[in-house]
N, C-alpha and C positions, 0 to 999 in steps of 0.2 A: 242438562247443562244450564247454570244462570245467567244469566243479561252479564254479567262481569266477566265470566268464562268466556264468555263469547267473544268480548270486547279484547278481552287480554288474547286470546287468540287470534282474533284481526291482527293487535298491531305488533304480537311473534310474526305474523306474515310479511307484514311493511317491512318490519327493520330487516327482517332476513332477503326480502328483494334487495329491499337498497342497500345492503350490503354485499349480495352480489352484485346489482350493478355499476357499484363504486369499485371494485375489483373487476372486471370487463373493462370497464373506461380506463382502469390505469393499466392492464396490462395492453391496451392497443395504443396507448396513449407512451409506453415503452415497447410496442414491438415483441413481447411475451419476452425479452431479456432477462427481468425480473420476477417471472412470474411464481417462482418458488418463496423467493421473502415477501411478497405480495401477498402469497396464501397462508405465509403462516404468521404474517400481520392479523390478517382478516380475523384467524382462528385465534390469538391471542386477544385482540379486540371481543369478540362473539362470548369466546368464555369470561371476561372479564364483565359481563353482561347476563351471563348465565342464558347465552342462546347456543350452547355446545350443541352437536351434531354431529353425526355421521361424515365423512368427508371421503368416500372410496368414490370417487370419477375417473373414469374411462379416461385413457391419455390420448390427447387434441393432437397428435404432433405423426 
């Protein structure tokens, strides 16, 4: 792997935190009311970014 591989791998990681924990904050910030268009903000956001993913989670409830 090159020194830019690597780098671009970091910041696939960053944005993919702080996109979950911009999605945390606002679902506690509504109470998990919202937390279905919330999620499919996020995933609309992420692919439009080309940071698509997997998204099977275990249900919180």
């Amino acid at each position: 792997m090159g020194i830019f591989d690597k780098f671009k791998s970091q910041g696939r990681h960053k944005a993919r935190k702080g996109s979950d924990g911009a999605e945390q904050r606002m679902n506690e910030k509504t109470g998990g009311r919202y937390e279905d268009q919330i999620d499919a903000g996020q995933q609309q956001v992420e692919g439009s970014l080309g940071m698509d993913r997997d998204r099977d989670r275990p249900e919180q409830r």
